[in-house]
PDB file of N, CA, C, O and CB in Angstrom:
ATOM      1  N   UNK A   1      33.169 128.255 168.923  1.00  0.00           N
ATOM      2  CA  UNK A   1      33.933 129.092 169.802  1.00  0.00           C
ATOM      3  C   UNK A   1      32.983 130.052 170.508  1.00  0.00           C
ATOM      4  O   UNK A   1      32.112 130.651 169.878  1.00  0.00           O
ATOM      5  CB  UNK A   1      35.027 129.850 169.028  1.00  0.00           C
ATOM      6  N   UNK A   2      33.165 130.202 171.891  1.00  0.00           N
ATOM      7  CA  UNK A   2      32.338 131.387 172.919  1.00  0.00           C
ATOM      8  C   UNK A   2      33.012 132.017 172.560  1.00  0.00           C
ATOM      9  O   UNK A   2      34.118 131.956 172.023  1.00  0.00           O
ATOM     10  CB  UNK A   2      32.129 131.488 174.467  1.00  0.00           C
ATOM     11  N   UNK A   3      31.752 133.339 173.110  1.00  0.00           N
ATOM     12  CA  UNK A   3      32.074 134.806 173.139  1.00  0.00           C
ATOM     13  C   UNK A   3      33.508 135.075 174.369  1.00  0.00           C
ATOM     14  O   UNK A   3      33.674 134.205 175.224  1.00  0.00           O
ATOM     15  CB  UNK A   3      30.436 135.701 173.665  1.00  0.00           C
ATOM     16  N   UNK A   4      34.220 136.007 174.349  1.00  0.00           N
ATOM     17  CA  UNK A   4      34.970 136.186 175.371  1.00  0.00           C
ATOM     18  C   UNK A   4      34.259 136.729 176.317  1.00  0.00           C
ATOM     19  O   UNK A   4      33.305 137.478 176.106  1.00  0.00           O
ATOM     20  CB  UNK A   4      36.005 136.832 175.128  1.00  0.00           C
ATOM     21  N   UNK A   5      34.784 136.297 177.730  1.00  0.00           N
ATOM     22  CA  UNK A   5      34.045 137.557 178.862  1.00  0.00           C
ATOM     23  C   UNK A   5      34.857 138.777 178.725  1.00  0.00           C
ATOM     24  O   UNK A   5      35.567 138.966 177.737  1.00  0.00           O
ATOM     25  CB  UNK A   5      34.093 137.137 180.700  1.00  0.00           C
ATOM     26  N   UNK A   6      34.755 139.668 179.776  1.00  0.00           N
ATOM     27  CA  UNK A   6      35.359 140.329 179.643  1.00  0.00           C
ATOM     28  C   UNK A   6      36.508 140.939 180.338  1.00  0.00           C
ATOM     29  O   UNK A   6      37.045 142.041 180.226  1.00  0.00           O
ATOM     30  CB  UNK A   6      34.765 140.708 179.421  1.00  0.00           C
ATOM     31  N   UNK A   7      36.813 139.567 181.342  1.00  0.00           N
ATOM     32  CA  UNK A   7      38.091 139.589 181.810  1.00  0.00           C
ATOM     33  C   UNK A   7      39.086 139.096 180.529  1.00  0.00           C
ATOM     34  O   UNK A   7      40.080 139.725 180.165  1.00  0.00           O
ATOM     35  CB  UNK A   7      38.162 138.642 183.149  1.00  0.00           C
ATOM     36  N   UNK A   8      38.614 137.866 179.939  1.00  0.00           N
ATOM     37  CA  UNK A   8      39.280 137.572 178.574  1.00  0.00           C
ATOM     38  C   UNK A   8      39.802 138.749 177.985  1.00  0.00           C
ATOM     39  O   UNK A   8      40.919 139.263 178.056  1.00  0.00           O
ATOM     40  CB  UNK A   8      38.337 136.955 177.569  1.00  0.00           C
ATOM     41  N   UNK A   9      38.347 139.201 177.148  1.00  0.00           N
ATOM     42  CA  UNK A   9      38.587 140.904 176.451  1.00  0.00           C
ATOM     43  C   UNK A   9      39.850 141.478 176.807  1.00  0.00           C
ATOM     44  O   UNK A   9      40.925 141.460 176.208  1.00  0.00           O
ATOM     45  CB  UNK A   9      37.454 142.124 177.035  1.00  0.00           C
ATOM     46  N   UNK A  10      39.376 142.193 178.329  1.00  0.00           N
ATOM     47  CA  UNK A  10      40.386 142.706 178.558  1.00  0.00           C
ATOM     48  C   UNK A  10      42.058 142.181 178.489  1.00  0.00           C
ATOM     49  O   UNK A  10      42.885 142.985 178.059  1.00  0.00           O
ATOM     50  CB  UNK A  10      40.006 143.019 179.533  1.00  0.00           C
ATOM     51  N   UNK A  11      42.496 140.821 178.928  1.00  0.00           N
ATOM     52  CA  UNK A  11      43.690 140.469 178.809  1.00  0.00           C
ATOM     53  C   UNK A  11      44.232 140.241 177.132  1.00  0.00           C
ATOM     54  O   UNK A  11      45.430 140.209 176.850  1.00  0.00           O
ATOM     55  CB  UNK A  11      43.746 139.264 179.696  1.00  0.00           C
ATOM     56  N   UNK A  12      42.941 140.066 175.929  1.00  0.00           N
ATOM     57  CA  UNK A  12      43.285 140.056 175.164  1.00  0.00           C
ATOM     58  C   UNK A  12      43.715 141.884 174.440  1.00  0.00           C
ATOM     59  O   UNK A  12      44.165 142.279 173.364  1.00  0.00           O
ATOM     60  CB  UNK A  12      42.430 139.109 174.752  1.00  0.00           C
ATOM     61  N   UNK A  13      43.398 142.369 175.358  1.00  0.00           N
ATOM     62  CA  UNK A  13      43.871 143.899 174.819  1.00  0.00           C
ATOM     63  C   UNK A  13      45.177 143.894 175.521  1.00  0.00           C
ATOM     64  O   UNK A  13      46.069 144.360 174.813  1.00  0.00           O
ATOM     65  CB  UNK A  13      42.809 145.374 175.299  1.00  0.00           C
ATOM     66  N   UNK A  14      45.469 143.603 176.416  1.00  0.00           N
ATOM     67  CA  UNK A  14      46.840 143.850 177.185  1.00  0.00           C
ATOM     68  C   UNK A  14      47.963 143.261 176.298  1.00  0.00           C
ATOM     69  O   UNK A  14      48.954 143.948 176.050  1.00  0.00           O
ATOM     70  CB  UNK A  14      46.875 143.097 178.735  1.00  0.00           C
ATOM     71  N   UNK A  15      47.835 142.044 175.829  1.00  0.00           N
ATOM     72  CA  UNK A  15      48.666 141.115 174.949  1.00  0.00           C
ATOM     73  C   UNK A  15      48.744 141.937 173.477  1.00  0.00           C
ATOM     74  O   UNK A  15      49.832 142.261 173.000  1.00  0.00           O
ATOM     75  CB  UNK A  15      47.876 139.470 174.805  1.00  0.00           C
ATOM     76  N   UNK A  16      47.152 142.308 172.654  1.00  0.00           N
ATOM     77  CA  UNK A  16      47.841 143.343 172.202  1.00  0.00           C
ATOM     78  C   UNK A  16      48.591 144.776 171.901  1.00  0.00           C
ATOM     79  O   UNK A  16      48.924 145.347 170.862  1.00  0.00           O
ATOM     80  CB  UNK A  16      47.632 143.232 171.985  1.00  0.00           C
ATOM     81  N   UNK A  17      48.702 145.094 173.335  1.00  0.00           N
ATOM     82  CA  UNK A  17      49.442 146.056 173.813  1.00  0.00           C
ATOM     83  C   UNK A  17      51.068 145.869 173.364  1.00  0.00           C
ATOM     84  O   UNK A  17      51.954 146.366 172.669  1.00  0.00           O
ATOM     85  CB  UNK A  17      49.182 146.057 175.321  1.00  0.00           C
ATOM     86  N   UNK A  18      50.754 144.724 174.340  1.00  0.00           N
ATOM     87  CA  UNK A  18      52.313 144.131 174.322  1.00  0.00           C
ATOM     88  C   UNK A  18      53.267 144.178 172.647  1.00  0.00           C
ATOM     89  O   UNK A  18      54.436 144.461 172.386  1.00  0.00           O
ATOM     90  CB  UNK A  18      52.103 142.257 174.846  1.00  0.00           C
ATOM     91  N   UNK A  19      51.930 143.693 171.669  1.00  0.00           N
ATOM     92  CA  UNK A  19      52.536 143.131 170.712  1.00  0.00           C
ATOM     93  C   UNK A  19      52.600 144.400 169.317  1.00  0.00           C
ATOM     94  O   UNK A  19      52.381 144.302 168.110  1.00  0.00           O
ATOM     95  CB  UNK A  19      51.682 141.668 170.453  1.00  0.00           C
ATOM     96  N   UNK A  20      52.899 145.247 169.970  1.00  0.00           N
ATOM     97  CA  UNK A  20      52.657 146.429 169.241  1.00  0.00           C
ATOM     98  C   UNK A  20      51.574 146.883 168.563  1.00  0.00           C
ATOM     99  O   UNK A  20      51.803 147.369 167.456  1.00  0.00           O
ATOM    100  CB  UNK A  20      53.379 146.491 168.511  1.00  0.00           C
ATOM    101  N   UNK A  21      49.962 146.832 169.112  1.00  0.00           N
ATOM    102  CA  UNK A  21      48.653 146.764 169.197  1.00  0.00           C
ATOM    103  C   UNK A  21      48.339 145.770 167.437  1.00  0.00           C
ATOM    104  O   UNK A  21      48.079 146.193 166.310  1.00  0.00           O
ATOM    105  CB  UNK A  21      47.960 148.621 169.451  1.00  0.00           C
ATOM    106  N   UNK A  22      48.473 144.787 167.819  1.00  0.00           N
ATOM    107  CA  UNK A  22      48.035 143.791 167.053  1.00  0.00           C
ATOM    108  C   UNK A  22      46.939 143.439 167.087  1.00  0.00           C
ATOM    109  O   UNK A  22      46.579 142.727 168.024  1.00  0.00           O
ATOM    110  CB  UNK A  22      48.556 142.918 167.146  1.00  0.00           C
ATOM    111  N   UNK A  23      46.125 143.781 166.174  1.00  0.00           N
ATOM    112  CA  UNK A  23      44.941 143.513 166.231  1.00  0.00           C
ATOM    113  C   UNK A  23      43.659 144.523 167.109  1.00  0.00           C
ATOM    114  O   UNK A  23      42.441 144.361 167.176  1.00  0.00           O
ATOM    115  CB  UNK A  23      45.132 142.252 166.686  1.00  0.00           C
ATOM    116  N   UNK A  24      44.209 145.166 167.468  1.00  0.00           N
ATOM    117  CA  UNK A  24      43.619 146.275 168.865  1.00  0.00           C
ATOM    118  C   UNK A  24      42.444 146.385 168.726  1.00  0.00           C
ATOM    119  O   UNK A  24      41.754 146.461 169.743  1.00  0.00           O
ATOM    120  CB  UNK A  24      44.099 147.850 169.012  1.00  0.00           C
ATOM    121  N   UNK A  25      41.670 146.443 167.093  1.00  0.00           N
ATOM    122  CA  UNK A  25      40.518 147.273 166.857  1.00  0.00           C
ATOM    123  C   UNK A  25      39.163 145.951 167.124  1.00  0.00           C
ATOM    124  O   UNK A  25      38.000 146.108 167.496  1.00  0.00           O
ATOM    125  CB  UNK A  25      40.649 148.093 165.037  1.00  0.00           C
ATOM    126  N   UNK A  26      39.934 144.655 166.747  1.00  0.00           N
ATOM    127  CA  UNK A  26      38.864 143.779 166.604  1.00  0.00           C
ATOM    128  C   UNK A  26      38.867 143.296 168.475  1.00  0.00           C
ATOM    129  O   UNK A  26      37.972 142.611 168.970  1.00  0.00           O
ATOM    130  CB  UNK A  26      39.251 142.375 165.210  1.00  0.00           C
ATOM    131  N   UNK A  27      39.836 143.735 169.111  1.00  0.00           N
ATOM    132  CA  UNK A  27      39.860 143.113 170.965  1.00  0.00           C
ATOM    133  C   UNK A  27      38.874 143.960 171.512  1.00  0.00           C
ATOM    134  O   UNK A  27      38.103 143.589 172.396  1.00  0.00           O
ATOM    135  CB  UNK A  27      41.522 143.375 172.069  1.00  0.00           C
ATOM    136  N   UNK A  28      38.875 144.931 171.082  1.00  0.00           N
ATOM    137  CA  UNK A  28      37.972 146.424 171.812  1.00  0.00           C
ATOM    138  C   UNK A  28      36.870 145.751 170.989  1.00  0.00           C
ATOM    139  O   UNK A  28      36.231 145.179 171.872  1.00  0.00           O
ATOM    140  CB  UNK A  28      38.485 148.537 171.359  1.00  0.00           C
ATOM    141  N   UNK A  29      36.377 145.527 170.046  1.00  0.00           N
ATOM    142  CA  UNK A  29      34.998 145.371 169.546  1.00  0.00           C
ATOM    143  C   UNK A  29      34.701 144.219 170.443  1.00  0.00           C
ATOM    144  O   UNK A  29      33.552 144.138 170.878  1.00  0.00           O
ATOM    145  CB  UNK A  29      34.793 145.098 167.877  1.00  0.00           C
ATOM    146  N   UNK A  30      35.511 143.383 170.756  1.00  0.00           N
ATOM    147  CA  UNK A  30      35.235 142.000 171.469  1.00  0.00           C
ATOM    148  C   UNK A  30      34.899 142.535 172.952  1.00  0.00           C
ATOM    149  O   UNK A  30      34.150 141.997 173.768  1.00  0.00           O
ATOM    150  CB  UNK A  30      36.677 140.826 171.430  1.00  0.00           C
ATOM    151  N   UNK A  31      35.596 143.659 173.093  1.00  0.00           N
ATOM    152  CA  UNK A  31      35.376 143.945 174.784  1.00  0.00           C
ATOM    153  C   UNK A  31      34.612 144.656 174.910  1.00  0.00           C
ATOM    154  O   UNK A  31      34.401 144.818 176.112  1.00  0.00           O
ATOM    155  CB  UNK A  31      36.344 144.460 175.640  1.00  0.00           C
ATOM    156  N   UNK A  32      33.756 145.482 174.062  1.00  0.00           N
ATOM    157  CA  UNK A  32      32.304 146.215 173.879  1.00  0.00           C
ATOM    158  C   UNK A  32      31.354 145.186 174.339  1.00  0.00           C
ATOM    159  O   UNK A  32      30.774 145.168 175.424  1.00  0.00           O
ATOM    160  CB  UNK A  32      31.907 146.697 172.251  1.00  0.00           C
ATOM    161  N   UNK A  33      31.255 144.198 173.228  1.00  0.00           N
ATOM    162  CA  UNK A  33      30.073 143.208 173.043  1.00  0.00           C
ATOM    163  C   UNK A  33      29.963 142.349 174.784  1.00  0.00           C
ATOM    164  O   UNK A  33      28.985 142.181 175.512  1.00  0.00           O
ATOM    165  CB  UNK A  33      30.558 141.899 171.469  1.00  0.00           C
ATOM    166  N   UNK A  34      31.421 141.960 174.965  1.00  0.00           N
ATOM    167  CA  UNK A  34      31.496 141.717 176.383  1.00  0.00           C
ATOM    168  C   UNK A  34      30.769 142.099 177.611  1.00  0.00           C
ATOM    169  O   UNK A  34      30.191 141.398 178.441  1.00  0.00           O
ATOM    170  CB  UNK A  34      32.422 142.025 176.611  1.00  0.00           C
ATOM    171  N   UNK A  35      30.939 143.420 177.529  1.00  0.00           N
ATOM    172  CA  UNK A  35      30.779 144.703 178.140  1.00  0.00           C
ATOM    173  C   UNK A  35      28.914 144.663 178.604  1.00  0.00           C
ATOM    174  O   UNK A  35      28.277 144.525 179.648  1.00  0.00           O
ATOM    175  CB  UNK A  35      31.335 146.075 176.839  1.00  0.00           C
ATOM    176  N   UNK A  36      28.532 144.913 176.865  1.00  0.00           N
ATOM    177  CA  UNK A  36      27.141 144.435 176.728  1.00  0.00           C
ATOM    178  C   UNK A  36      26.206 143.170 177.188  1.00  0.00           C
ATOM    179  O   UNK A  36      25.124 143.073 177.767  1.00  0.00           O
ATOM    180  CB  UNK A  36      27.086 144.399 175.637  1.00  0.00           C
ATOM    181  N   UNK A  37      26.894 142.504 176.795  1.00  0.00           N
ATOM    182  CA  UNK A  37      26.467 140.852 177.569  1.00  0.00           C
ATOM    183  C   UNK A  37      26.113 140.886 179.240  1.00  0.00           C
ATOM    184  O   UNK A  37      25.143 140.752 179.986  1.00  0.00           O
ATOM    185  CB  UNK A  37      28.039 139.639 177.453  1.00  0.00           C
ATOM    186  N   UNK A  38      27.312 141.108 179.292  1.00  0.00           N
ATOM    187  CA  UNK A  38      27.453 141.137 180.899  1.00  0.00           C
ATOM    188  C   UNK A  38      26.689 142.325 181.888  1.00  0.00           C
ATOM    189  O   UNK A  38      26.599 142.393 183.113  1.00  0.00           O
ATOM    190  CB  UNK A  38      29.042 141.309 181.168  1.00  0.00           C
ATOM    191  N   UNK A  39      26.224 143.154 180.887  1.00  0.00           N
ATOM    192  CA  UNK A  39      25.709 144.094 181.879  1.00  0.00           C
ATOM    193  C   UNK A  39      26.260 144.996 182.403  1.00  0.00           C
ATOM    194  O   UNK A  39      25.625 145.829 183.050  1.00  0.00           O
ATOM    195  CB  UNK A  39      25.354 143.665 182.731  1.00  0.00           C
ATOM    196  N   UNK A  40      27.504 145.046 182.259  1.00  0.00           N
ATOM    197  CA  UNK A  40      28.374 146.348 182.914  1.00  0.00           C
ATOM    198  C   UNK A  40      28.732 147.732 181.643  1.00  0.00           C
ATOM    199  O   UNK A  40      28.627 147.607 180.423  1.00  0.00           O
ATOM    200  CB  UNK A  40      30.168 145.558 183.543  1.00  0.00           C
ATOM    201  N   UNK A  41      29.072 148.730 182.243  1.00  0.00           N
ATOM    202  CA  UNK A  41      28.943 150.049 181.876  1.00  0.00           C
ATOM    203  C   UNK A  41      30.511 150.593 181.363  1.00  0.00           C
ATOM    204  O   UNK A  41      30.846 151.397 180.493  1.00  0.00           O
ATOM    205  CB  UNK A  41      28.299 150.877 183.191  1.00  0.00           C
ATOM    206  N   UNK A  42      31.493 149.541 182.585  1.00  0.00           N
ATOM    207  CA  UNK A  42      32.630 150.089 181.589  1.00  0.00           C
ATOM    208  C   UNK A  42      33.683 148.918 182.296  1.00  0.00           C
ATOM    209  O   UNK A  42      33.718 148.250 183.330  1.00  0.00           O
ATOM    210  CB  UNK A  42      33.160 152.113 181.753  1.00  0.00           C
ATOM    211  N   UNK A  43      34.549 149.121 181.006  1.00  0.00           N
ATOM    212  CA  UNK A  43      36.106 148.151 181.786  1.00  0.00           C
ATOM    213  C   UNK A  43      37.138 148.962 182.563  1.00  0.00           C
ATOM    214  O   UNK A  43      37.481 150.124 182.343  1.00  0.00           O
ATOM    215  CB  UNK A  43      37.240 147.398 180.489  1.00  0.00           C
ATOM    216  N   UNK A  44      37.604 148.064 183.592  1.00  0.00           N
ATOM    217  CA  UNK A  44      38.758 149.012 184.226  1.00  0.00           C
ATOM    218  C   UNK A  44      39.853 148.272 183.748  1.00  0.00           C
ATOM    219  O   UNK A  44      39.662 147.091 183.459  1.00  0.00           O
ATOM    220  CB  UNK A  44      38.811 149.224 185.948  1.00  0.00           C
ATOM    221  N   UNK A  45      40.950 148.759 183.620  1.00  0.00           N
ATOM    222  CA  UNK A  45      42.415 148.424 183.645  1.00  0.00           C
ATOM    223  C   UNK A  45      43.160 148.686 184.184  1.00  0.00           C
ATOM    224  O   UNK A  45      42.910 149.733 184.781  1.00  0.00           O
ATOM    225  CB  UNK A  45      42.953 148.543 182.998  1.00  0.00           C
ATOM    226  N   UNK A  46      44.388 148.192 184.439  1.00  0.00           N
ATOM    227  CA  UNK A  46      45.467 147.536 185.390  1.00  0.00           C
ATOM    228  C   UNK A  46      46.757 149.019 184.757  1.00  0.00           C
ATOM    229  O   UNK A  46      47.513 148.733 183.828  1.00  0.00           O
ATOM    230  CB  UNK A  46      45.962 145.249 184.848  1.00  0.00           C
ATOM    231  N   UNK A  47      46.814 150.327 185.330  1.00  0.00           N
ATOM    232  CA  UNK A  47      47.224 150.771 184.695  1.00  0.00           C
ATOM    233  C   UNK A  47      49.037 150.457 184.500  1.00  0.00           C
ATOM    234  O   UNK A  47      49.757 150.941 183.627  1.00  0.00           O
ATOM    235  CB  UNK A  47      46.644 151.818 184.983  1.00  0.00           C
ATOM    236  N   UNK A  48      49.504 149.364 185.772  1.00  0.00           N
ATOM    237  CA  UNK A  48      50.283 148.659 185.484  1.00  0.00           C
ATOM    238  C   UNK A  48      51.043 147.663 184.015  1.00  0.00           C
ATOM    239  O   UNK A  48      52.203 147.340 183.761  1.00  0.00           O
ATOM    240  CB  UNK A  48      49.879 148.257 186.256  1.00  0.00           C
ATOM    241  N   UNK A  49      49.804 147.446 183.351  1.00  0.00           N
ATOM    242  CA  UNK A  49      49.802 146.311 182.337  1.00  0.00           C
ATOM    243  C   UNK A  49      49.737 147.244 181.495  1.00  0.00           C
ATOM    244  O   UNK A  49      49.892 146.570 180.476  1.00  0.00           O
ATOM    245  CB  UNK A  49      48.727 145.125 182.260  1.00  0.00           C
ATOM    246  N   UNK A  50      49.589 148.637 181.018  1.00  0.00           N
ATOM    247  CA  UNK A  50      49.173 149.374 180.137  1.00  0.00           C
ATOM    248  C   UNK A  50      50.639 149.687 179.431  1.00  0.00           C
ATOM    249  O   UNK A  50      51.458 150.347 180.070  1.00  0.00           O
ATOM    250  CB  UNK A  50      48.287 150.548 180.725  1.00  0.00           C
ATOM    251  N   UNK A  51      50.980 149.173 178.012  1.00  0.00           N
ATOM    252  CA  UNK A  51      52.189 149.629 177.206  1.00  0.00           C
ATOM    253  C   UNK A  51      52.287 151.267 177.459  1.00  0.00           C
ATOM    254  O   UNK A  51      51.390 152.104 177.368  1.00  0.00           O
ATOM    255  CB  UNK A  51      51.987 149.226 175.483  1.00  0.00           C
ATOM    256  N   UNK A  52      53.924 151.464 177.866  1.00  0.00           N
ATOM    257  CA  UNK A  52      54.384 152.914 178.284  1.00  0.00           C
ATOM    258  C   UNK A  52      55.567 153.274 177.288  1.00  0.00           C
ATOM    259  O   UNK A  52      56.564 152.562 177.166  1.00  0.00           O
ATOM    260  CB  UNK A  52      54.934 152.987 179.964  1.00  0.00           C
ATOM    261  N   UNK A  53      55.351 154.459 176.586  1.00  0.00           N
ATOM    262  CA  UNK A  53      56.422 154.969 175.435  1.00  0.00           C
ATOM    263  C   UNK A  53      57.027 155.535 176.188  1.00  0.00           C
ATOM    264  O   UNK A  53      56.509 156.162 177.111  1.00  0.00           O
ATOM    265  CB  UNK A  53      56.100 155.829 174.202  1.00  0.00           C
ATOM    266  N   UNK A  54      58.886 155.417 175.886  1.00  0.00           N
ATOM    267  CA  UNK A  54      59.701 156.110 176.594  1.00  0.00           C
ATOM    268  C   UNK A  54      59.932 157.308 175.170  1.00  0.00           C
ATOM    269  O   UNK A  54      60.079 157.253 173.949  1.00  0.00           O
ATOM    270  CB  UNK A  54      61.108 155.084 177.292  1.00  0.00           C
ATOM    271  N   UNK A  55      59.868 158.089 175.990  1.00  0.00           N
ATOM    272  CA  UNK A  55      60.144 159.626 175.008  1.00  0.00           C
ATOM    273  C   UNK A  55      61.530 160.184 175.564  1.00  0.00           C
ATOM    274  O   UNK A  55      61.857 160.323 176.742  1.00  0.00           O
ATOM    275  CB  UNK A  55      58.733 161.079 175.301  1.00  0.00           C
ATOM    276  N   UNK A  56      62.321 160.493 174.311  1.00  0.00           N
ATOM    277  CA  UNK A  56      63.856 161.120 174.562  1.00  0.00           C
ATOM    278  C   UNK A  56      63.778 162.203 174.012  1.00  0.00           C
ATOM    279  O   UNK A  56      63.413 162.406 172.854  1.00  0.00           O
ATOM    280  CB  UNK A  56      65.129 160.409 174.004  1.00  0.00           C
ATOM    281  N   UNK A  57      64.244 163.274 175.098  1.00  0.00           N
ATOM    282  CA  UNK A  57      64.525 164.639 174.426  1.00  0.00           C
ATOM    283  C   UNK A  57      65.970 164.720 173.079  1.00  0.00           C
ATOM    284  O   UNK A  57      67.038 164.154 172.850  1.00  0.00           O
ATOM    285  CB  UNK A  57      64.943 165.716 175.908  1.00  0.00           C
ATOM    286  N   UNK A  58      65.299 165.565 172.625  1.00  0.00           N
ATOM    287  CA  UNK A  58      66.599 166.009 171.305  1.00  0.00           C
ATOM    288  C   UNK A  58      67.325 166.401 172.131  1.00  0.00           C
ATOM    289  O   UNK A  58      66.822 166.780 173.188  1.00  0.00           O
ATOM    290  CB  UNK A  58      66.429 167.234 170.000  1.00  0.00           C
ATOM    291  N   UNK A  59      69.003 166.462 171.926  1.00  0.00           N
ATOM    292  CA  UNK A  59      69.744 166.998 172.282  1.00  0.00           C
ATOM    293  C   UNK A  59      70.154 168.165 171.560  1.00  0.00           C
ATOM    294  O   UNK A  59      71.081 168.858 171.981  1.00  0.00           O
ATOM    295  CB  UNK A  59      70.410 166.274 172.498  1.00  0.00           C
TER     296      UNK A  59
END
């Protein structure tokens, strides 16, 4: 099995977003090493795709 790039990385963090951060800690280590490989300095994200908590006031 290859390394992920880090478009991979990244979609594999979005999915565990989705999945109530499943797995989160080992996708980010995957999207570091990515990160490293490739030569780049940082990931951007889709702040679209980013899991959003709805917060309810007490009544």
């Amino acid at each position: 099995m290859s390394e992920p790039t880090v478009a991979e990385a990244t979609d594999s963090i979005y999915a565990s977003l989705q999945a109530n951060n499943a797995d989160i800690d080992a996708h980010i280590a995957a999207l570091k090493a990515a990160l490293t490989r490739e030569g780049i300095e940082q990931a951007v994200f889709d702040p679209t795709r980013l899991a959003q908590t709805t917060v309810r006031a007490a009544n």
